[in-house]
C-alpha positions as CSV (number, residue, x, y, z in Angstrom):
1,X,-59.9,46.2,19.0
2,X,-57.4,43.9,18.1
3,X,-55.0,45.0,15.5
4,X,-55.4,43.6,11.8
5,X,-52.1,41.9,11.5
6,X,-52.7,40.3,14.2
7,X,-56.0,38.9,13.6
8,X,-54.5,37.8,10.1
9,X,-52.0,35.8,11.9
10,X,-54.2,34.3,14.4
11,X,-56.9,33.5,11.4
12,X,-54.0,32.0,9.4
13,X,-52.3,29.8,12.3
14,X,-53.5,26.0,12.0
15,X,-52.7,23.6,15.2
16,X,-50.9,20.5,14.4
17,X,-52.5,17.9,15.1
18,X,-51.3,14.6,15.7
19,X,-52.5,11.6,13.3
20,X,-53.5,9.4,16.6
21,X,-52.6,9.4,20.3
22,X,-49.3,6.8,20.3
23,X,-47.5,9.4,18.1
24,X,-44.6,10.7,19.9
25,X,-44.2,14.6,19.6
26,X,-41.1,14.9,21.6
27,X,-39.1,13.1,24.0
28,X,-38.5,15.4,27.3
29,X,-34.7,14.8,28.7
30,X,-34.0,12.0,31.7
31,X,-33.2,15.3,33.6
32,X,-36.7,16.1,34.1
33,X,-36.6,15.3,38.2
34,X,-33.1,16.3,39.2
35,X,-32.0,16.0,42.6
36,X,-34.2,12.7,43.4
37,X,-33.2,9.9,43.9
38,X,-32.5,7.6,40.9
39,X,-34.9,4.6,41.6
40,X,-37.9,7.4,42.2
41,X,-36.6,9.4,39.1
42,X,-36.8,5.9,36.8
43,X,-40.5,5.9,38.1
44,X,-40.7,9.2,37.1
45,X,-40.3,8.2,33.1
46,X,-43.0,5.2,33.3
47,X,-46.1,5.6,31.8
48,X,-47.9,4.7,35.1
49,X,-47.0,7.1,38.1
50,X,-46.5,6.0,41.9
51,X,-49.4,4.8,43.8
52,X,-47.7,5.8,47.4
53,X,-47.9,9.9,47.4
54,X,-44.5,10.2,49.3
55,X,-42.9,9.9,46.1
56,X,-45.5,10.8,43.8
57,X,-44.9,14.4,45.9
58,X,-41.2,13.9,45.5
59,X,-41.4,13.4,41.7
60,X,-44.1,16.2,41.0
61,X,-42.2,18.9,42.8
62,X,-38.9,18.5,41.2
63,X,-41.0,18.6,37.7
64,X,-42.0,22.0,38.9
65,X,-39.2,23.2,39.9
66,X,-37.4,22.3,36.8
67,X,-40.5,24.0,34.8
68,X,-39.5,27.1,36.1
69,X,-36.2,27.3,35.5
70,X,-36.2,26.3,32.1
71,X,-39.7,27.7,31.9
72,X,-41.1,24.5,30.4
73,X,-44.7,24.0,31.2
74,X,-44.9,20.8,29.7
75,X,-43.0,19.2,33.0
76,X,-46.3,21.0,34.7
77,X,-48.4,18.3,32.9
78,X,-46.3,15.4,34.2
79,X,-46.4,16.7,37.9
80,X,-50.3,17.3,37.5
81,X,-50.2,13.4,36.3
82,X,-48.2,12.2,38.5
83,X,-50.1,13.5,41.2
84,X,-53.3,12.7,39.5
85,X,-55.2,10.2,42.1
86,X,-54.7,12.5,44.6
87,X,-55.4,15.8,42.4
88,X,-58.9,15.5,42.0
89,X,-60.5,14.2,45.1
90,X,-62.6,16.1,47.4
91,X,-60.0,16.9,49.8
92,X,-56.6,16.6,48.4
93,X,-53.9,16.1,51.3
94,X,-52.4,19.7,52.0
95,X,-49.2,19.0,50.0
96,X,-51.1,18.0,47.2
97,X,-53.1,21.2,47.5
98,X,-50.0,23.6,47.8
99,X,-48.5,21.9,44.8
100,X,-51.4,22.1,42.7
101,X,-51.7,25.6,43.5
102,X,-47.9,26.5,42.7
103,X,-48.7,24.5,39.5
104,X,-52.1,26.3,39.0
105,X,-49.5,29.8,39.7
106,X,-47.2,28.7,37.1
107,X,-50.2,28.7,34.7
108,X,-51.4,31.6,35.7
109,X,-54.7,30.6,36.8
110,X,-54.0,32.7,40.2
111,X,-57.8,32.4,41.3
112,X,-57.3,28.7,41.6
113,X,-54.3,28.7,42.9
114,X,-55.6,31.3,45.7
115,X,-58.5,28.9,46.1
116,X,-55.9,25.9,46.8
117,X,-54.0,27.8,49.7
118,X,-57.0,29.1,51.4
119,X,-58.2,25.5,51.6
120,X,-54.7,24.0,52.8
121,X,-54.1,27.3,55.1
122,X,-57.3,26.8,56.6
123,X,-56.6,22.9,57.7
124,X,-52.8,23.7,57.8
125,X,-52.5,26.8,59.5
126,X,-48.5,26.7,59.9
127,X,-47.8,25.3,56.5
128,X,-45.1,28.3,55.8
129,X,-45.0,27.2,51.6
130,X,-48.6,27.8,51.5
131,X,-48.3,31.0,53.2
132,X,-45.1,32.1,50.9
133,X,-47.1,31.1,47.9
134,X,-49.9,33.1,48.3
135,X,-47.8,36.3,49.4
136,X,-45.7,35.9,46.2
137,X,-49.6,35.3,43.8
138,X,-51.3,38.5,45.6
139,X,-47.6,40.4,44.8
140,X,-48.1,39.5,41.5
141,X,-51.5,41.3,41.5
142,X,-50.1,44.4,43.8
143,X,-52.2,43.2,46.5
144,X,-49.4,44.5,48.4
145,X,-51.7,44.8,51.6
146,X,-52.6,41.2,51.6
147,X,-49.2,39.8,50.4
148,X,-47.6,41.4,53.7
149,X,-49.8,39.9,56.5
150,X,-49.1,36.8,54.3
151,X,-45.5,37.4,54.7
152,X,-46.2,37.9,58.3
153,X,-48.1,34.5,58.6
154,X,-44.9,33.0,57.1
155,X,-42.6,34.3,59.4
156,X,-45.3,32.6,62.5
157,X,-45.1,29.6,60.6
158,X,-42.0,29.7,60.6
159,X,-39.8,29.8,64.1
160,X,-38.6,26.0,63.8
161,X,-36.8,26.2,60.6
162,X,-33.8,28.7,59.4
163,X,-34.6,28.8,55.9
164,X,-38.6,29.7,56.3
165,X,-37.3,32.3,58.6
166,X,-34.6,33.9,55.7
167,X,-37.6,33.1,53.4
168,X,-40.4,35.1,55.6
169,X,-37.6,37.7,55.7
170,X,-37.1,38.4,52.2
171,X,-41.2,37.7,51.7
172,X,-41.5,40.8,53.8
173,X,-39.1,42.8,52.0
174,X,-39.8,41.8,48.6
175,X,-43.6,43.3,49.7
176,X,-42.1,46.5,51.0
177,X,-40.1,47.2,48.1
178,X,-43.4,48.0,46.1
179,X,-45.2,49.6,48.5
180,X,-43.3,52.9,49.3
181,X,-40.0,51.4,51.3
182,X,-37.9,50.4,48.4
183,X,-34.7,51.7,49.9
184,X,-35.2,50.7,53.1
185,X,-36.1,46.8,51.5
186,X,-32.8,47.2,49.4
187,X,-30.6,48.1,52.2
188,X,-31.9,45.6,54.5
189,X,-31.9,42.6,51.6
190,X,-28.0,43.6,51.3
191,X,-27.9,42.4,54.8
192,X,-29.5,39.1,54.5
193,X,-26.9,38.5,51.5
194,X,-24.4,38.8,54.2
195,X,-25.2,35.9,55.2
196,X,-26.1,34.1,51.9
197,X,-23.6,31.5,52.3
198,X,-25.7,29.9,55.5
199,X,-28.7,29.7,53.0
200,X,-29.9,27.0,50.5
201,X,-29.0,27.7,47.1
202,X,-32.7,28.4,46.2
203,X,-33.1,30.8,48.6
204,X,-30.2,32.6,47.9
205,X,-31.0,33.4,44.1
206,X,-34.4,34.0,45.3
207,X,-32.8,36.9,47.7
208,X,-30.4,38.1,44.5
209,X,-33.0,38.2,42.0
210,X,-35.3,40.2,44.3
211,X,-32.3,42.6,45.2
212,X,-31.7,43.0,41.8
213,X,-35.0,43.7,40.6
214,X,-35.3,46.8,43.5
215,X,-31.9,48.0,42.3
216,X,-33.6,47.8,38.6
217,X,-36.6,50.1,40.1
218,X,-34.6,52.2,42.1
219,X,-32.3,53.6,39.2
220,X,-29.1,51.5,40.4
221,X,-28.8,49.5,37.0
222,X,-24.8,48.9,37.6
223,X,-25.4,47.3,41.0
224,X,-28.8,45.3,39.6
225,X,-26.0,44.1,37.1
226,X,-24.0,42.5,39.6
227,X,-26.9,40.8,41.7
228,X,-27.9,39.1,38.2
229,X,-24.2,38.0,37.4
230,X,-24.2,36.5,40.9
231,X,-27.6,35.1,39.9
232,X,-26.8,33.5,37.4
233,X,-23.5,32.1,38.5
234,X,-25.8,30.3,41.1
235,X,-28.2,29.1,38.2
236,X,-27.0,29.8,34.5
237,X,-30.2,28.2,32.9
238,X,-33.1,29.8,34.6
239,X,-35.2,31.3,32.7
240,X,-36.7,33.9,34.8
241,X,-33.1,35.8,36.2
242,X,-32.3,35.8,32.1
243,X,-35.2,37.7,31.0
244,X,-35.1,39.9,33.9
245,X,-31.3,40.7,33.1
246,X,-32.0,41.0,29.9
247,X,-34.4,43.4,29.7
248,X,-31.8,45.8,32.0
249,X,-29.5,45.5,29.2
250,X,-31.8,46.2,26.6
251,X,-33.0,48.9,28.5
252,X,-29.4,49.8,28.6
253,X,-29.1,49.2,24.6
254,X,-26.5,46.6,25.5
255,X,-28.0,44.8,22.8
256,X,-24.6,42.8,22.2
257,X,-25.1,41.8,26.0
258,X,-28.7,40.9,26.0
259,X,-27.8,38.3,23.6
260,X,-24.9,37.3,25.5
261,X,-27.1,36.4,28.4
262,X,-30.1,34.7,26.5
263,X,-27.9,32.5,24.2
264,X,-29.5,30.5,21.6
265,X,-32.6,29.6,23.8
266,X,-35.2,30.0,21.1
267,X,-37.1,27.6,22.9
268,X,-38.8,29.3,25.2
269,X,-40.9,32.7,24.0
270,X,-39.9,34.6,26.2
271,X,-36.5,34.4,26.2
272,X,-37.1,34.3,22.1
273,X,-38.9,37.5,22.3
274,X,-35.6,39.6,23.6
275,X,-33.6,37.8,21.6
276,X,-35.8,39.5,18.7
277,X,-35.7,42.7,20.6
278,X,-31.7,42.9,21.1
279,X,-31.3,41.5,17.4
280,X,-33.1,44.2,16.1
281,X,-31.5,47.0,18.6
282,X,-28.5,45.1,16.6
283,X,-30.2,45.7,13.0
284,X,-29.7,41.9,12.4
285,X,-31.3,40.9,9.1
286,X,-32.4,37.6,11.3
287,X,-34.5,39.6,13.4
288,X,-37.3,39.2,10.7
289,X,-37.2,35.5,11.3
290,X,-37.5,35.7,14.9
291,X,-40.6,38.0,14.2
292,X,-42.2,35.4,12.2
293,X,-41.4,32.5,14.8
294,X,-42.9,34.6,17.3
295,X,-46.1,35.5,15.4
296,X,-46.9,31.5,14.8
297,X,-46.8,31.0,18.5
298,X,-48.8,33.6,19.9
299,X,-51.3,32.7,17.2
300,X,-50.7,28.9,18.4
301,X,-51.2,30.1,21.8
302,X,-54.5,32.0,21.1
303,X,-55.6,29.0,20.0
304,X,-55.0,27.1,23.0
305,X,-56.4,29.4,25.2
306,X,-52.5,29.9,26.7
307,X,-53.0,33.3,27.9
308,X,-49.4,32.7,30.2
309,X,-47.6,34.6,27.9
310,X,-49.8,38.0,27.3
311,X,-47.0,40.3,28.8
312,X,-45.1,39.3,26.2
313,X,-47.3,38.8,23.2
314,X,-48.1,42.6,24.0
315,X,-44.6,43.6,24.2
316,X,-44.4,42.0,20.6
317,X,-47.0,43.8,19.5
318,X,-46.2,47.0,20.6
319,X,-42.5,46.8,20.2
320,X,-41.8,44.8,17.0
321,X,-45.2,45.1,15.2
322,X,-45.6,48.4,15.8
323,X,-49.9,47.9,16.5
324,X,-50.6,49.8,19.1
325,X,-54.5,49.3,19.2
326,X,-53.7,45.6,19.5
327,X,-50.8,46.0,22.0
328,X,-53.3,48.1,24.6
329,X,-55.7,45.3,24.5
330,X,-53.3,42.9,25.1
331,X,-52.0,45.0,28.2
332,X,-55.2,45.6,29.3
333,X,-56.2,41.9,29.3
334,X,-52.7,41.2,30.5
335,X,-53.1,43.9,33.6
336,X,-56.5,42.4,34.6
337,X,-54.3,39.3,35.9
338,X,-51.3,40.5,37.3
339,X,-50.0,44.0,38.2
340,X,-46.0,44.2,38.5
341,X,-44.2,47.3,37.4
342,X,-43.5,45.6,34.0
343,X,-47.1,45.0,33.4
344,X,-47.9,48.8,34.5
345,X,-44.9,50.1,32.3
346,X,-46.4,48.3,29.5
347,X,-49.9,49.5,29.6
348,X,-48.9,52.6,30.0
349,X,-46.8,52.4,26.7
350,X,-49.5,50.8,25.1
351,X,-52.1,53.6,26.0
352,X,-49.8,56.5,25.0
353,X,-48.9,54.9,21.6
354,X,-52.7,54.2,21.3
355,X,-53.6,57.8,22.3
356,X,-55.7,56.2,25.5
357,X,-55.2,59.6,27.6
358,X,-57.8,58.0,30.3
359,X,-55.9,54.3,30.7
360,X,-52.8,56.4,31.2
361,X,-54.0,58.5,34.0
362,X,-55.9,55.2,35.8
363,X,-52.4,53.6,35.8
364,X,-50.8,56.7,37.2
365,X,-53.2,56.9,40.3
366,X,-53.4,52.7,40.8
367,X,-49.5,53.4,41.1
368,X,-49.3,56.5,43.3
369,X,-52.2,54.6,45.6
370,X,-49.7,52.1,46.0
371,X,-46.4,54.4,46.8
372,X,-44.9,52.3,43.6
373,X,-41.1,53.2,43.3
374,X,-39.8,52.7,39.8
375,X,-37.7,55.2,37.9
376,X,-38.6,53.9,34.9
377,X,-42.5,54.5,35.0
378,X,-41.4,58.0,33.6
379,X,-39.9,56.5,30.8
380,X,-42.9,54.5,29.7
381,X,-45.3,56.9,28.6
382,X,-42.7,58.1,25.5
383,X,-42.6,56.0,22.3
């Protein structure tokens, strides 16, 4: 059962609501399509999207790309508008359907997403972005099995173009990692930065955040520190290579650090959530206010049906509201959508504050079933 605080908040929370549809909430930056071209990215701010799907495609995948690395789902919205006409027929054209599922991922709607691939897969065979996409969704849900004959389809997809190939090679690793061969992945991932230089800029912090991640699991927390720092120097403002630093150096109690790293970027909740955390590892009097902020969105959320952000919003819970009942249910909803280390880590915490001795033990086999490496797994099950 939910925990009563946080049913009072969620009872308490009232959505805004705007007095009539031509009221302007916010205005989104001119940035929102970097890296296209102006004339498309002028388009890109009109009310009425392109009609021709070259550039509707153009416009709609540099919207999600920039929604993940500032992790603003809003920009999701405009590419699902922009790509409206196409979005809801029938048949979509396969690069609608890849897009809508990556946008469908990014929501965390991983069933539809899954749905999208299988249907551009199965008219688009060699289409080595649908392939990567779904490896990287059934990751997410430790379908380790299916993830690496994904991975494997990527690499057949892939023999006319050097960056699938790098990308198909750190798919596969990425897979590995989890699934019992975790030193083996990192060694061989250290080699594919060797020649990091030859690869595009995305695939490079994609290869540095995953090496930094195994080195997290693995126990090497000084060299994980220096893969993020390269990270970062690559892209300084995304959101996802932040919190994952970040949560090293709390782990670390490099509190000071932590906030180095995540700034003033209150924006976004997750990245507001370990501010809280590193602010109260600091005994900062402002941690309180970060606590309420955080308490009005998850409520807002709730009320939205958002359920994008329940790693976190158990984290909270457990962590800075100290309601354990209510942070185990939130895991456990959280856990029936996606299974990464983090998510098993944090059920597990929630179960053994909760005194849940049966959740505890069901994690413990899923992970040995799985040949999960993570030194901190230990670690979880003490308060």
């Amino acid at each position: 059962m939910i925990g009563a605080a946080v049913l009072a908040q969620r009872a308490a929370a009232a959505p805004f609501v705007p007095a009539s549809d031509d009221q302007v909430l916010e205005r989104l930056p001119d940035s929102v399509v970097p890296g296209v071209d102006p004339a498309l990215r002028r388009r890109a701010g009109r009310a009425t999207p392109p009609t021709d799907l070259p550039s509707a495609l153009a416009i709609a995948g540099a919207q999600v790309r920039l929604a993940r690395q500032e992790g603003d789902p809003r920009l999701l919205g405009r590419a699902e508008a922009v790509l409206r006409p196409w979005w809801t027929e029938a048949e979509p054209p396969v690069a609608v359907l890849v897009l809508r599922a990556t946008v469908r991922q990014s929501l965390h709607d991983f069933d539809g997403a899954l749905a999208d691939l299988a249907l551009a897969v199965d008219r688009e065979p060699e289409n080595g972005r649908a392939w990567l996409t779904r490896a990287m969704i059934q990751q997410t849900r430790g379908d380790y099995a299916n993830a690496a004959e994904s991975c494997r389809r990527l690499r057949a997809a892939s023999v006319r173009s050097s960056e699938m190939r790098a990308a198909a090679t750190i798919c596969a690793l990425s897979v590995a990692s989890f699934a019992g061969h975790a030193e083996d992945s990192r060694e061989k991932l250290t080699q594919v930065l060797r020649l990091a230089d030859a690869l595009p800029g995305d695939v490079q912090l994609w290869a540095l955040a995953v090496l930094a991640d195994v080195a997290t699991r693995l126990g090497h927390l000084d060299q994980a520190q220096r893969h993020y720092e390269a990270a970062l120097a690559l892209a300084p403002r995304d959101v996802t290579t932040r919190a994952a630093y970040a949560d090293l150096l709390l782990e670390r109690h490099s509190y000071a650090e932590a906030l180095a790293v995540l700034g003033d970027d209150t924006r976004n909740d997750a990245l507001l959530l370990r501010i809280a955390l590193a602010e109260r590892g600091l005994g900062r009097a402002s941690a309180a206010d970060r606590v309420a902020e955080l308490r009005t969105r998850f409520a807002a959320a709730e009320l939205r049906q958002d359920h994008r952000q329940l790693r976190e919003e158990a984290r909270f819970a457990l962590r800075l509201l100290d309601e354990p009942e209510a942070a185990l249910t939130l895991a456990q909803r959280n856990w029936d959508s996606q299974r990464e280390p983090e998510d098993a880590c944090l059920l597990l915490a929630s179960a053994t504050a909760a005194g849940d001795d049966a959740t505890v033990g069901q994690v413990h086999a899923w992970v040995r079933e799985r040949g999960l490496e993570d030194v901190r797994l230990p670690r979880c099950v003490t308060p």
